[in-house]
DRENFI-346243 format. One line per 10 residues: number of its first residue (from 1); for each residue x, z, y of N, C-alpha, C. Coordinates in pm, whole numbers, always signed. Atoms other than C-alpha are relative to their C-alpha. Example, Ala and Ser with C-alpha at 12.3 -4.5 7.8 and 13.67 -1.06 7.14 Angstrom:
DRENFI-346243
1> +89/+0/-119/+1230/+780/-450/+90/+0/+120; -82/-6/-119/+1367/+714/-106/-77/+73/+109
//
This chain:
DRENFI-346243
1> +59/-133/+20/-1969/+1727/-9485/+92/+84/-87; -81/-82/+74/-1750/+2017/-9593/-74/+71/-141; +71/-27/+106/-1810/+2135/-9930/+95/+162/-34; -42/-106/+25/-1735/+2499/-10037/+14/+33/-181; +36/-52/+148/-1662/+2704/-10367/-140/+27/-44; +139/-34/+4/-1974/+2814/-10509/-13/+152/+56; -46/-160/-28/-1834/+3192/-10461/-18/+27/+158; +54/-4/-156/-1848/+3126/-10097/-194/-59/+43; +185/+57/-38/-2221/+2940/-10110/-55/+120/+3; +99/-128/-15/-2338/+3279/-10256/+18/+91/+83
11> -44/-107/-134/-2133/+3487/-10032/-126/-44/+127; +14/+29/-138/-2302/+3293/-9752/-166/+66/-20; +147/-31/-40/-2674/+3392/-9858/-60/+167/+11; +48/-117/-28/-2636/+3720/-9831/-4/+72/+136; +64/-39/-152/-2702/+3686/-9471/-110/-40/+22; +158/+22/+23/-3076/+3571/-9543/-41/+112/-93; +101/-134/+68/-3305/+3844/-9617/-109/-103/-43; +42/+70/+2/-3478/+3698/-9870/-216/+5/-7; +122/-54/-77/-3824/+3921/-9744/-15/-69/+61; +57/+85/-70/-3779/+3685/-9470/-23/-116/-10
21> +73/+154/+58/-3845/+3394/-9648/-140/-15/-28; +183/+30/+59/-4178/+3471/-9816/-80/+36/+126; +78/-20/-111/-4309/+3606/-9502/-20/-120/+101; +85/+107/-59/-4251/+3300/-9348/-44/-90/-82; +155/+126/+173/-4420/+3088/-9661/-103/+59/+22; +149/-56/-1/-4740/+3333/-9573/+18/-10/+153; +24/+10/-155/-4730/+3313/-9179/-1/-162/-25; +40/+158/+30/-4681/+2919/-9253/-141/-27/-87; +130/+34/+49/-4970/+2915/-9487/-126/+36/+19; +129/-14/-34/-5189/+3088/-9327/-22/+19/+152
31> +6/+31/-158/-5117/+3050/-8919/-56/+111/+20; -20/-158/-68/-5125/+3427/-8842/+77/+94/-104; -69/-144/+73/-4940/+3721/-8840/-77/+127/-12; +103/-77/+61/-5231/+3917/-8811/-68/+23/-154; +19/+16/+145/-5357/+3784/-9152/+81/+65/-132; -95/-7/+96/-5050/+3831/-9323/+18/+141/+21; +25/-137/-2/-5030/+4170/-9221/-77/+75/-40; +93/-73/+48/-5362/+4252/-9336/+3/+8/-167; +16/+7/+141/-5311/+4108/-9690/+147/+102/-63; -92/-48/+44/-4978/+4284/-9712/-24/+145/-4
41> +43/-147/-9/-5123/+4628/-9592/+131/+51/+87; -91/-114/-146/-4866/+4693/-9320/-60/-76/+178; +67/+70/-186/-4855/+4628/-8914/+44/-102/+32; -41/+151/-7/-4851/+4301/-8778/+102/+35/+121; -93/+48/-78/-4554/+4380/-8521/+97/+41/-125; -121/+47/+86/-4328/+4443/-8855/-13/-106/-1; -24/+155/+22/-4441/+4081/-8937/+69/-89/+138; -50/+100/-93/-4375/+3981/-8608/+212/+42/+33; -139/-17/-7/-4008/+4135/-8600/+55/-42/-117; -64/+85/+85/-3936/+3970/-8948/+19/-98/+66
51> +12/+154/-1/-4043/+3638/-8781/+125/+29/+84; -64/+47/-91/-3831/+3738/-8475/+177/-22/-62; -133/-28/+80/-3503/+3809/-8705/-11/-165/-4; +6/+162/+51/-3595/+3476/-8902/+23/-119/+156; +13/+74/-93/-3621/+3312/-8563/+180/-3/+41; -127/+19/-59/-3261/+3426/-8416/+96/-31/-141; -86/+61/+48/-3116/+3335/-8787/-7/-117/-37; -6/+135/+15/-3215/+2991/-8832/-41/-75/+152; -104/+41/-160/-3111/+2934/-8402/-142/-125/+15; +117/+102/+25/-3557/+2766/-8439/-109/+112/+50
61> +78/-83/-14/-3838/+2887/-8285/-119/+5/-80; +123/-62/+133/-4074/+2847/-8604/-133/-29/+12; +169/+14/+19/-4435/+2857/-8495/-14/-13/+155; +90/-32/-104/-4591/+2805/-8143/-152/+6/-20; +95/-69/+13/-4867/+2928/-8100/-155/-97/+125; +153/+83/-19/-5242/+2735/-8045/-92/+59/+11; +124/-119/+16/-5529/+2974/-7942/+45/+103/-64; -8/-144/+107/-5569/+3232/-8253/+146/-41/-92; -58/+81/+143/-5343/+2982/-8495/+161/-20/+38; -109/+51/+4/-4978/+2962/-8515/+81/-138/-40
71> +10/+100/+31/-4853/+2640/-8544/+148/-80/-31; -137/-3/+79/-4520/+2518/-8751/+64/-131/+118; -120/+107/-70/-4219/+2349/-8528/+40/-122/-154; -3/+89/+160/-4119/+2026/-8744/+126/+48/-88; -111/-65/+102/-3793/+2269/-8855/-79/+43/-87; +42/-46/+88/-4047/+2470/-9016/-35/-52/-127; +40/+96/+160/-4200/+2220/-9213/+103/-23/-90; -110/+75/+131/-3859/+2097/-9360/+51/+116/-33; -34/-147/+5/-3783/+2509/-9390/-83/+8/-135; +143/-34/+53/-4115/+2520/-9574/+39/-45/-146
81> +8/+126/+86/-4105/+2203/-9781/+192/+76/-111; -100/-62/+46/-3728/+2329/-9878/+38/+150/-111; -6/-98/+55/-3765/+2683/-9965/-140/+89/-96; +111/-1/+53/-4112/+2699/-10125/-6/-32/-175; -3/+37/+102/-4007/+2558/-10449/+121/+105/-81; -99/-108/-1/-3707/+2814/-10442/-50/+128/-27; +32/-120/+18/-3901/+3104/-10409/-126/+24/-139; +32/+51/+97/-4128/+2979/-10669/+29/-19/-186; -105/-6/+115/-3878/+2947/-10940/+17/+180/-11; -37/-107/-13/-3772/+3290/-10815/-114/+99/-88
91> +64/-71/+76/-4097/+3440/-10918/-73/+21/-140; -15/-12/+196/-4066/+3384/-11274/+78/+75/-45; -120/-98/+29/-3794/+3617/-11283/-61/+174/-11; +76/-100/-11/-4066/+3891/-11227/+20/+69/-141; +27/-124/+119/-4112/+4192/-11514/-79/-91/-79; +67/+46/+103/-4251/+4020/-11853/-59/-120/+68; +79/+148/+30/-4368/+3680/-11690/+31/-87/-61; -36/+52/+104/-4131/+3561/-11869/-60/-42/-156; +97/+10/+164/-4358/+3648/-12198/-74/-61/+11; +86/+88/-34/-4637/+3449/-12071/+13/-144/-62
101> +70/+100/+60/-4685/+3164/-12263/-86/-99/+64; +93/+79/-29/-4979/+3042/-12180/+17/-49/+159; -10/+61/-138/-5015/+2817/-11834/-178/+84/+34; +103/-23/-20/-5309/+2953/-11653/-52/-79/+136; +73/+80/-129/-5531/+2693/-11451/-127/+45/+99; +111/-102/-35/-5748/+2866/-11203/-56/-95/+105; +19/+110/-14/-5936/+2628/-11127/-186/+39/+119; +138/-3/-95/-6263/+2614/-10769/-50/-107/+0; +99/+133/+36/-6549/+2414/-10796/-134/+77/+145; +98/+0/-48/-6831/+2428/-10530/-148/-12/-132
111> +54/-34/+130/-7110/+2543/-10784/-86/-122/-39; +65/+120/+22/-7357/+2229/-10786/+149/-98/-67; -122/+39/+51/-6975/+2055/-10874/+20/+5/-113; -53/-99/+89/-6885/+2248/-11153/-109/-81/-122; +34/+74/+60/-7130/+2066/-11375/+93/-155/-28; -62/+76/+19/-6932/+1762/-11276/+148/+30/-96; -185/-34/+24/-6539/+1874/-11350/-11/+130/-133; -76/-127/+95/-6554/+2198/-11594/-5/-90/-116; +34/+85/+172/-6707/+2026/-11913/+92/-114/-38; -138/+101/+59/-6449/+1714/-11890/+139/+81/+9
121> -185/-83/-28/-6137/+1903/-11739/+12/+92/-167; -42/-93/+167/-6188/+2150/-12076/+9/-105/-139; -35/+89/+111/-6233/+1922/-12302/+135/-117/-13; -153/+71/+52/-5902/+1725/-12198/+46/+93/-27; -73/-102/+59/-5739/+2076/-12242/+1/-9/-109; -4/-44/+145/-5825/+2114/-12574/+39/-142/-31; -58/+87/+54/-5793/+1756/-12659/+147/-15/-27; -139/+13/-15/-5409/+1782/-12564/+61/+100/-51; -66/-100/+76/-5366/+2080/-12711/+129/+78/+39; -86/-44/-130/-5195/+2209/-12438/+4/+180/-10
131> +12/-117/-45/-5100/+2580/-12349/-47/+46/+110; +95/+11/-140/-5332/+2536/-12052/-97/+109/-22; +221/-79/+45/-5631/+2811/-12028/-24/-6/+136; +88/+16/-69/-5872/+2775/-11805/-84/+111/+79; +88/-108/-93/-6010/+3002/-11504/-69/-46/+73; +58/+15/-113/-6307/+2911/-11324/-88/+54/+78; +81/-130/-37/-6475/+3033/-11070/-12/-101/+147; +62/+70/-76/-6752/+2889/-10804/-3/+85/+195; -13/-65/-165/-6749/+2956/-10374/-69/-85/+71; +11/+114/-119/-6869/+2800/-10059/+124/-43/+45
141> -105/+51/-2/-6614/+2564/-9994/+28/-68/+174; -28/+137/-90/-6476/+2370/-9667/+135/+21/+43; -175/+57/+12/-6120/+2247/-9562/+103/+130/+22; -90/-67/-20/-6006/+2561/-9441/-21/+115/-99; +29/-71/+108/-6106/+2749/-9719/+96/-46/-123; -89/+109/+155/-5951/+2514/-9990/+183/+22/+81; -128/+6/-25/-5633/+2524/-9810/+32/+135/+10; -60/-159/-30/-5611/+2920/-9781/+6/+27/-172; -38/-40/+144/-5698/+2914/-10154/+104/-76/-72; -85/+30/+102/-5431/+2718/-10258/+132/-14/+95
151> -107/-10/-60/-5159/+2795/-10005/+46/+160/-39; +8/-102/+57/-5211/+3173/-10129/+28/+17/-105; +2/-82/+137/-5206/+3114/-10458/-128/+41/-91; +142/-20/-25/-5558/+3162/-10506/-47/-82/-145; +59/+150/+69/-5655/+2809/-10669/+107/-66/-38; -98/+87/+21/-5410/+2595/-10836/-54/-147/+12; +97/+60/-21/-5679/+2330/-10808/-125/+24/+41; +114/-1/-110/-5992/+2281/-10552/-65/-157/-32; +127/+119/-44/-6276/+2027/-10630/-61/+35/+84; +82/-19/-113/-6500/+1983/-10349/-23/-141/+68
161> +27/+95/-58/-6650/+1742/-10140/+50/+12/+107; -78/-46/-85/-6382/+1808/-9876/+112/-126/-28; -65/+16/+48/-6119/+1593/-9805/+137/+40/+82; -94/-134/-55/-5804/+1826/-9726/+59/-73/+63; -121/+33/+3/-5540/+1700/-9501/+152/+132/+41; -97/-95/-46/-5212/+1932/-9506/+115/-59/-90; -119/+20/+67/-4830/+1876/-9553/+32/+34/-142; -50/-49/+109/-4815/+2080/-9853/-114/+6/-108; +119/+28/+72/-5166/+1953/-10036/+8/-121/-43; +70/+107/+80/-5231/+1697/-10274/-128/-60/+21
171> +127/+49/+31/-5548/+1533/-10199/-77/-103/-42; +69/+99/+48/-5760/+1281/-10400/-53/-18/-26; +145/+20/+15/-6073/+1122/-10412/+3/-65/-137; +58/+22/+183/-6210/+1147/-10778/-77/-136/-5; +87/+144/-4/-6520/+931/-10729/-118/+29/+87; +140/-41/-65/-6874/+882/-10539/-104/+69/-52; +101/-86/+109/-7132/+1115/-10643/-132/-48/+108; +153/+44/-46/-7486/+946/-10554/-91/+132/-59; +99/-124/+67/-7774/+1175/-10575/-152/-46/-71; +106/+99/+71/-8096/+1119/-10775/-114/+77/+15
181> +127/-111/+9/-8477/+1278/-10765/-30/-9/-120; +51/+11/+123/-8569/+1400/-11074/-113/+110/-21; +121/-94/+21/-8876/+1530/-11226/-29/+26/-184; +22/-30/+113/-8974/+1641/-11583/-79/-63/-52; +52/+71/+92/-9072/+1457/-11853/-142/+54/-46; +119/-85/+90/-9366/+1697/-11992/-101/+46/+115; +92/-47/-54/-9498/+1852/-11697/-8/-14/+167; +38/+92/-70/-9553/+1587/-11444/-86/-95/-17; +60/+165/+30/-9749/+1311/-11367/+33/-95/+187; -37/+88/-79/-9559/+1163/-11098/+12/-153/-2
191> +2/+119/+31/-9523/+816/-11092/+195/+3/+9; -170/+60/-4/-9154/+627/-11159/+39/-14/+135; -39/+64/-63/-9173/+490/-10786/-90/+136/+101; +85/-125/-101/-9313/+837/-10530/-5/-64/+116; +74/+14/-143/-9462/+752/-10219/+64/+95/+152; -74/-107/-84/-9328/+947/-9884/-115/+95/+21; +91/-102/+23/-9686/+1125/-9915/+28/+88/-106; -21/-93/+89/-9633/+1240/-10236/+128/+86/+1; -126/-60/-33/-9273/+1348/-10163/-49/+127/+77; +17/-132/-74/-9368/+1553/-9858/-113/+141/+25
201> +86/-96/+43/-9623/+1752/-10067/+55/+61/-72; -47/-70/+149/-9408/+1820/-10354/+47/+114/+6; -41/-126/+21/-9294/+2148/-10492/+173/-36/-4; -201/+47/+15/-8877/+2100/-10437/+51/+125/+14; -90/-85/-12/-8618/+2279/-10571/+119/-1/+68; -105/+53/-102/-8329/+2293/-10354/+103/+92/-67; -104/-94/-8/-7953/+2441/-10394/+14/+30/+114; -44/-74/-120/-7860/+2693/-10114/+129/-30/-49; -131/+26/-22/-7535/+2613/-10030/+41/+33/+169; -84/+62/-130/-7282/+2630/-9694/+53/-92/+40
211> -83/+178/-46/-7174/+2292/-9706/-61/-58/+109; +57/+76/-100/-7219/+2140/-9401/-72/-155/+15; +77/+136/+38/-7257/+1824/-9515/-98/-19/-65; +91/-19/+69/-7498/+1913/-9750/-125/+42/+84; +109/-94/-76/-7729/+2113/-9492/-7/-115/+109; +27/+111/-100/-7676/+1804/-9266/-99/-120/-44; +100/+111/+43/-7824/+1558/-9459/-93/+41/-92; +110/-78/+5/-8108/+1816/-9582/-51/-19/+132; +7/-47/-118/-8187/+1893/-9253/-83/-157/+62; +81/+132/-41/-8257/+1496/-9188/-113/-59/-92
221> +161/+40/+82/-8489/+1463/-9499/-100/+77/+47; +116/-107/-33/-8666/+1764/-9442/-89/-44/+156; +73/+53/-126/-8755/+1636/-9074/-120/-64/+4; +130/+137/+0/-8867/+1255/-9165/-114/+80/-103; +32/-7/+106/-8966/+1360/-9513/-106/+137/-97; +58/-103/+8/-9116/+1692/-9531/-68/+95/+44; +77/-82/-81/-9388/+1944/-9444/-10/+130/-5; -25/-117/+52/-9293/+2241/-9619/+118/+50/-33; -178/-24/+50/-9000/+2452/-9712/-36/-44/-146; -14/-26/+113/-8882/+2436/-10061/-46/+122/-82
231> +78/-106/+73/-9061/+2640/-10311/+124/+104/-26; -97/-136/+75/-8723/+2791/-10425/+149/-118/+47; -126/+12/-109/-8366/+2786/-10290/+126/+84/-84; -36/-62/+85/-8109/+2886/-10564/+175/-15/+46; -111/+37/+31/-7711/+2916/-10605/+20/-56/-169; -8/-2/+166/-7774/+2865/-11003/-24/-176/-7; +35/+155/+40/-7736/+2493/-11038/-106/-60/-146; +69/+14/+139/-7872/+2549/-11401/-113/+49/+37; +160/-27/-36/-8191/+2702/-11272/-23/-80/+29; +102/+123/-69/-8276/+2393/-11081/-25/-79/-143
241> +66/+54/+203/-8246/+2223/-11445/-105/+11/-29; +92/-103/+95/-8425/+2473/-11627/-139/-3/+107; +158/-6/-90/-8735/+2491/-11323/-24/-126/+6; +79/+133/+1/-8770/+2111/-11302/-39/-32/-131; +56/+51/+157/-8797/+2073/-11689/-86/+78/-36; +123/-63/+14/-9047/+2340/-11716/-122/+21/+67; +68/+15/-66/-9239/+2291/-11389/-58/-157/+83; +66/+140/-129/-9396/+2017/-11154/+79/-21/+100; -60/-1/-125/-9153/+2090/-10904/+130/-147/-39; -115/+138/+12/-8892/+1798/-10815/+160/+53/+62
251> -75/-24/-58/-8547/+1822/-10743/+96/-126/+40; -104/+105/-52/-8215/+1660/-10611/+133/+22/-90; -141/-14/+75/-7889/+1612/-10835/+93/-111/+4; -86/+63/-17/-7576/+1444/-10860/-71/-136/-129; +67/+58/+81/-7657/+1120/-11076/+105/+33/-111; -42/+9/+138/-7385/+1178/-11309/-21/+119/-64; +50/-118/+33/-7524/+1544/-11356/-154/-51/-113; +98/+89/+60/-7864/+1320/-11451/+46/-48/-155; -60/+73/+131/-7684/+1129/-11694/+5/+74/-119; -8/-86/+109/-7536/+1410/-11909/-121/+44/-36
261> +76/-111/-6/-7824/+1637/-11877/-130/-19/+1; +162/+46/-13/-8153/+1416/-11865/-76/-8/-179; +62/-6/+182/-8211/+1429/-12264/-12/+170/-27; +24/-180/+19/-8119/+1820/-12255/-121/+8/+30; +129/-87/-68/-8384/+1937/-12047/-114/-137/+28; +129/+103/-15/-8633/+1614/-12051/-59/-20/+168; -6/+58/-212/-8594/+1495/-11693/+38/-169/-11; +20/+135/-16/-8684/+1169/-11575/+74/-29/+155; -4/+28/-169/-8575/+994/-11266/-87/-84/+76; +101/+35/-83/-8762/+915/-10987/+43/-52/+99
271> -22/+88/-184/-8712/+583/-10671/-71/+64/+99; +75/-34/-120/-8770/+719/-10385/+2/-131/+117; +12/+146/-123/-8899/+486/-10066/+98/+52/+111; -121/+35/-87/-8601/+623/-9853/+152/+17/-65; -116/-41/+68/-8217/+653/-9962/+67/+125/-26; -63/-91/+43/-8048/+912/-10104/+147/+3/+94; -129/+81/-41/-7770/+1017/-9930/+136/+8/-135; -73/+18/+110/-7417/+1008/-10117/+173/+60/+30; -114/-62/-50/-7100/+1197/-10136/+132/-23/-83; -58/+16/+100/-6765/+1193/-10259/+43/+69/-56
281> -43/-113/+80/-6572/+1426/-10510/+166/-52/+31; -176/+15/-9/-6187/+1526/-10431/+36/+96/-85; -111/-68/+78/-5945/+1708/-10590/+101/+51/+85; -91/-31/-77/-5708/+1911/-10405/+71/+93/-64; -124/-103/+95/-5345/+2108/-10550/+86/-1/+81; -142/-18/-92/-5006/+2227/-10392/+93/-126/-66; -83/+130/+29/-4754/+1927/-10434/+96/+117/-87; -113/-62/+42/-4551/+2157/-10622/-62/+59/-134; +52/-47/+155/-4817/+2214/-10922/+67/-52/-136; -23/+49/+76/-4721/+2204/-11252/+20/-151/-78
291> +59/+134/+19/-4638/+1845/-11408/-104/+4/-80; +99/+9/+138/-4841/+1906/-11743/-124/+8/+70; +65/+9/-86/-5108/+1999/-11517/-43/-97/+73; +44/+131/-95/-5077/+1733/-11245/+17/-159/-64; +93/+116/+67/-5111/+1470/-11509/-80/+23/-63; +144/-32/+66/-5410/+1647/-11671/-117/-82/+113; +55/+69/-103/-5538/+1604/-11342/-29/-150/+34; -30/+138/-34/-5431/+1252/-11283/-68/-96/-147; +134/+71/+111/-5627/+1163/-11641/-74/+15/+25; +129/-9/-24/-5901/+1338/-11536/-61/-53/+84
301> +52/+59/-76/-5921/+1166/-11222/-68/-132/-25; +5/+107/+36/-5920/+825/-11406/-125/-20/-34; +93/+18/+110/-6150/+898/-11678/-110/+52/+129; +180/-35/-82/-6437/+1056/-11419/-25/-112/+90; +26/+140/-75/-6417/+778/-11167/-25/-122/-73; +73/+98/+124/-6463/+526/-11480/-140/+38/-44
//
């Protein structure tokens, strides 16, 4: 392999426009040029005459195309995988990000979740005493969601009960999250062991959610198990708390949500005569996240699955 001055390396890149790089890092991450056009605020046949440039200078045709979805040749990927960490670097060079200090973790949780992961993930922050701060913020979640938010830029980390697969994603299963019925200590008189009568009378609080999996295996209690809707149907995970510890009504929670949180609010748990079902918790990041970060992560995974 011939090796050059360096004077000639740089000479040589000033035949890559390097516009047409990030455009294809956003047509790769998000399998349209429609998309990418919309978030950029111009027309999608400029995007498509970047791609076609990019196309006749790396002698590759880049994406074919699957229905709506564009879909990466395996040059792209090693294009991708290559120049992603490049352009990356590059945008630290921006106006004052330099001054920035602080790391900022912006961190999605499916909101029933978010009980699990915020309260430990912060408290390793601070334990480490890290220049880490913390952004979170709750959504309906599923695979192609988690992967637009953190191929964008979006999320630097995605909990969810999802488990992602993509070339340029991290994904790892935290731990099992069993679910538990619980009812209030003060203003019940349920028994420890409920009956499928008493169940499919009760007052239940439910989380509204889009999770499919979640609405799937609702959908099969409510059938065998139930004769009524739910009295109440919330996104506020802490309302379901706060209404089972002050009412009669029963709900459904993660058990390690139980755990922390059954002395707070004076909640008991309750066997039911059919099974609960049971899900797991992942973790999903760009392979290219911070290290300090992706061993925060990689403790946190430890310590919650323990």
């Amino acid at each position: 392999m011939a090796t050059f001055p360096v004077s000639e390396k740089i000479c040589s890149l000033t035949k890559i426009d390097l516009n047409l790089l990030t455009l294809f890092c956003l047509i790769y991450s998000m399998g349209s040029i429609s998309k990418v056009a919309d978030m950029l605020n111009i027309s999608a046949s400029a995007v498509s005459q970047s791609l076609r440039k990019l196309r006749e200078l790396m002698g590759d045709n880049l994406f074919v195309r699957s229905g709506n979805n564009l879909l990466p040749t395996v040059y792209a990927d090693e294009l991708y995988d290559n120049i992603l960490p490049i352009i990356d670097k590059l945008s630290t060079l921006q106006p004052l990000s330099s001054l920035v200090k602080k790391k900022r973790l912006t961190l999605y949780t499916e909101a029933f979740i978010s009980p699990l992961v915020v309260p430990e993930l912060t408290q390793k922050i601070v334990a480490i005493n890290s220049d880490i701060s913390l952004l979170h913020r709750t959504a309906d979640l599923n695979e192609a969601k988690i992967t637009e938010l953190l191929n964008m830029r979006q999320a630097d980390v995605v909990f969810s009960t999802f488990s992602v697969e993509s070339s340029n994603i991290v994904c790892q299963k935290i731990c099992d999250m069993k679910l538990v019925l619980i009812a209030s200590r003060d203003h019940s008189d349920y028994p420890d062991v409920i009956t499928e009568a008493i169940f499919r009378e009760a007052n239940l609080v439910g989380y509204n959610t889009k999770n499919e999996k979640i609405i799937y295996h609702r959908s099969i209690v409510d059938k065998k198990f139930r004769s009524s809707e739910r009295c109440l149907l919330t996104t506020s995970f802490a309302s379901i708390l706060i209404i089972v510890s002050k009412t009669n009504c029963l709900g459904i929670i993660p058990e390690m949500v139980f755990s922390t949180y059954a002395e707070m609010y004076r909640l008991k748990r309750l066997d039911t005569p059919f099974t609960l079902p049971q899900f797991s918790l992942y973790s999903s990041s760009r392979k290219e996240i911070d290290k300090i970060i992706s061993a925060l992560l990689v403790d946190f995974s430890v310590n919650v699955s323990n």
